[in-house]
N, C-alpha and C positions, 0 to 999 in steps of 0.2 A: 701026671694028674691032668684031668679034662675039665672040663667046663661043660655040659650039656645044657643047649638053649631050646627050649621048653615052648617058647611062643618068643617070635624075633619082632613083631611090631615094624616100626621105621628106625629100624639099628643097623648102626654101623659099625664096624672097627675104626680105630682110629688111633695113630701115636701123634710122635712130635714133626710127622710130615715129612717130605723127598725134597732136598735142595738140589738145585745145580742142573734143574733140566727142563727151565722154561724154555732154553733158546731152541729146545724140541718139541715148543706147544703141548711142554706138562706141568701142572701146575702144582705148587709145594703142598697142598691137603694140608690134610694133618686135622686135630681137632678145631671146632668151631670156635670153642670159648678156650682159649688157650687158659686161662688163669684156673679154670676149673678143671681143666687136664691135668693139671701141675697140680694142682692142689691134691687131688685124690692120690697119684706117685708118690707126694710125699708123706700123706697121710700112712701110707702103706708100708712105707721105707723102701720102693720103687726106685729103680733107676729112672731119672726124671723123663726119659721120654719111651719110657712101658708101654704099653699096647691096653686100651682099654674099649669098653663097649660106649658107644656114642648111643641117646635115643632118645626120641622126641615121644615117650611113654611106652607102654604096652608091653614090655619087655619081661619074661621071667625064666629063670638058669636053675638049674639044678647042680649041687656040690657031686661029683665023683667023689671025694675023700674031703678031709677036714682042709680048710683055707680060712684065709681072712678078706673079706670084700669091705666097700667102703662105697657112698652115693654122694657126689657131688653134682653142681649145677645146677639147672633149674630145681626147685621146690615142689617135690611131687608126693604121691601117696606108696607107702610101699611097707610090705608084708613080710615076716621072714614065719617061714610054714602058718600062715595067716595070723599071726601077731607083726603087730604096727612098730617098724624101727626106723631110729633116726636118720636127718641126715648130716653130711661128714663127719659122721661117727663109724672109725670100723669095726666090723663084725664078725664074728665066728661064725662059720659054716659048715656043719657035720656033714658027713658023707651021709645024700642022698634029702640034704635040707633045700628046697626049693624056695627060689626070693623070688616076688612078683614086683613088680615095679608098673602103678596104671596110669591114675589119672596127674598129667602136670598141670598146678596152679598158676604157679608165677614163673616166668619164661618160656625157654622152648626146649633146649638142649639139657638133659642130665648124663653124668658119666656115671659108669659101672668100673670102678677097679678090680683086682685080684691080685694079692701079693704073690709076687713072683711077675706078674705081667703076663699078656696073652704071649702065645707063640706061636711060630708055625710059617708058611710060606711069606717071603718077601716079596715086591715087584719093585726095582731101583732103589733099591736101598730101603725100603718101609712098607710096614704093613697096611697102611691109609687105606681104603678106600673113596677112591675119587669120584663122585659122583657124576662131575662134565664130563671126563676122558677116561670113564668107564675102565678104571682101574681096578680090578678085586682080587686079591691075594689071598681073604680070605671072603670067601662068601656064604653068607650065615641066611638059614631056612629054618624053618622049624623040626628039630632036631639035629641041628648040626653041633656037632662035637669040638670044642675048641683046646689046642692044647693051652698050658699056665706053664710058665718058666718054673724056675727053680726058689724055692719060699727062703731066704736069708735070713729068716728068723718074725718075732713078732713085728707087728706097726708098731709105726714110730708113734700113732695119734697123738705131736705132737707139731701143734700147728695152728692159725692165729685163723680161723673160715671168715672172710666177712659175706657178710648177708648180699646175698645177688642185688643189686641194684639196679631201679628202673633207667631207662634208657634216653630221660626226659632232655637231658644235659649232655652234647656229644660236642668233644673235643673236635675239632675240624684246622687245618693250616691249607694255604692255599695252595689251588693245583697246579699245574703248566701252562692251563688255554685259560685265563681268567683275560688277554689279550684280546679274545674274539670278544668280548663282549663289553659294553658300558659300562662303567663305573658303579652307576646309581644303579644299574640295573642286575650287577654283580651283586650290590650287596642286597636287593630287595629278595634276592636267591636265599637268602640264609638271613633275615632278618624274621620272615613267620616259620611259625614251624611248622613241621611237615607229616601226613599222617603212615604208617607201616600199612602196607596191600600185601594183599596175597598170601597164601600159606605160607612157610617157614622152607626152605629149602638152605643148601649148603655151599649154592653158587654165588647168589647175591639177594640182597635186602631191598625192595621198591618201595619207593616212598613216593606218596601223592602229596599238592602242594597247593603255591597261589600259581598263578599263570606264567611264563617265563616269556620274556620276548627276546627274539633272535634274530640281530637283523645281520645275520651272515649266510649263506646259501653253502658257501665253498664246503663240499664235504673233506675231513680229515684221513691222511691214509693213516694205514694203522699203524700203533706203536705199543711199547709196552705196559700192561697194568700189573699195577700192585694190590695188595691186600687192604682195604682201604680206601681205593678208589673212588670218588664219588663221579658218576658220570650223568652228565646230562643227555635223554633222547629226546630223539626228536618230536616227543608227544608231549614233550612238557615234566617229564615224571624222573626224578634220582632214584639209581641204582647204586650201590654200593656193594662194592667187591667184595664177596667174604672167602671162607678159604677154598672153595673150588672152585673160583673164579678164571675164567679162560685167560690165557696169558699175551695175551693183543686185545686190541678195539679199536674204534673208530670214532666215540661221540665223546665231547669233549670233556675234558676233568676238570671239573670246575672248585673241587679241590679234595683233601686226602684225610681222613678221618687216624687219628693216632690211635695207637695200637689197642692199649688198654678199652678205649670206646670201642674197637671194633666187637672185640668179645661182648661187651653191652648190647650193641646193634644187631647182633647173631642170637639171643637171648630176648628178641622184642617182637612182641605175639603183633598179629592181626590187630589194626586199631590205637596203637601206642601211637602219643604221639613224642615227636623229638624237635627240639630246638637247639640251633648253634652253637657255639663258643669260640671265636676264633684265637685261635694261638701261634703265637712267631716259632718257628723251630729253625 
């Protein structure tokens, strides 16, 4: 069975990501909002880490043959042959039924499952598309053809969605370089909150702020970042590593965003703003 993608928008493929080859300057991928990855696999009855379509809207697939699809993630509009259906609720799909998926409200990132999961070319082990290190195993255009694994029967749709959650309240523990800087003036970093810039991408999250003073010059050589990451540059502005994030850097981590928030962080539109929480881990 295929999958025929119709209009590809800003979609990706995406599973549960390539381990084991940072020390080669590649970095794990894999989906943004990991909890809404998982969720739709098991909505599905998916082996948890299935191949699904990532997409910041615009996206719509037409059925080769009968399936079951399912939308998690951000809360968007979406059509099945222009009748309005749910989301993480999954779906039947007749051969030759087209689902459009347009406009997103609340977040950024929605998944597209297919029971059975997508298939087809790997690159080190996963089908991810990497956006930094221009990874593509499977590269999707309009009309490109995707294969779907093997259907194991109906979804499970049994499974607990909780509602996407704004991004107001991010869990934070501290990073390695909180040494270069002043005490008071460490915390005055994460005591306002701080607003989302820039479009949505899949490498990392910028955040504007109150001023930052730095009275160090020595620049750092590079070492390695995590998923998570919050790095201070030298304009004053935090980044935070999401999952295409390069796997070295140079400007200092001032500290490391825990997991479940990062999915929050990856899911926070233009203009959100966010405040701290620090937690001992």
């Amino acid at each position: 069975m295929t999958l025929l993608v119709e209009h590809v928008g800003f979609t990706t493929v995406q599973d549960a990501g390539r381990r084991g080859w940072a020390h080669l300057g590649v970095s794990h991928s894999g989906a943004a909002d990991r909890g809404s990855f998982h969720l739709a696999n098991r909505l599905l009855g998916n082996s948890p880490g299935a191949a699904v379509l990532e997409s910041a809207g615009g996206v719509a697939v037409r059925a080769t043959s009968d399936t079951f699809v399912v939308i998690t993630g951000a809360e968007c509009d979406a059509a099945l042959n222009d009748r309005p259906v749910s989301h993480c609720q999954p779906l039947l799909m007749r051969a030759g039924d087209l689902l459009r998926v347009s406009t997103v409200h609340h977040g950024v990132w929605m998944y597209l499952g297919v029971a059975g999961g997508i298939d087809g070319p790997e690159q080190l082990g996963s089908h991810s598309h990497d956006t930094f290190g221009n990874i593509v195993p499977l590269p999707l255009d309009n009309g490109s053809e995707l294969e779907v694994g093997v259907l194991q029967g109906p979804p499970l749709g049994m499974d607990t969605p909780v509602a996407l959650r704004n991004s107001e309240r991010v869990a934070i523990a501290a990073g390695p370089h909180g040494y270069m800087f002043r005490q008071d003036d460490l915390v005055d970093i994460f005591r306002q909150p701080w607003t989302v810039s820039g479009e949505p991408n899949r490498v990392g999250i910028r955040l504007m702020g109150p001023a930052v003073h730095r009275d160090f010059t020595d620049e750092l050589h590079s070492f390695p970042l995590v998923r998570g990451a919050v790095q201070l540059t030298p304009a004053g502005e935090l980044v935070v590593m999401l999952a295409d994030h390069p796997t070295t850097g140079g400007y200092p981590v001032v500290g490391v965003v825990l997991p479940l928030d990062v999915d929050r962080l990856a899911q926070a539109r233009a203009g959100a703003r966010v405040t701290w929480q620090w937690r001992q881990v």
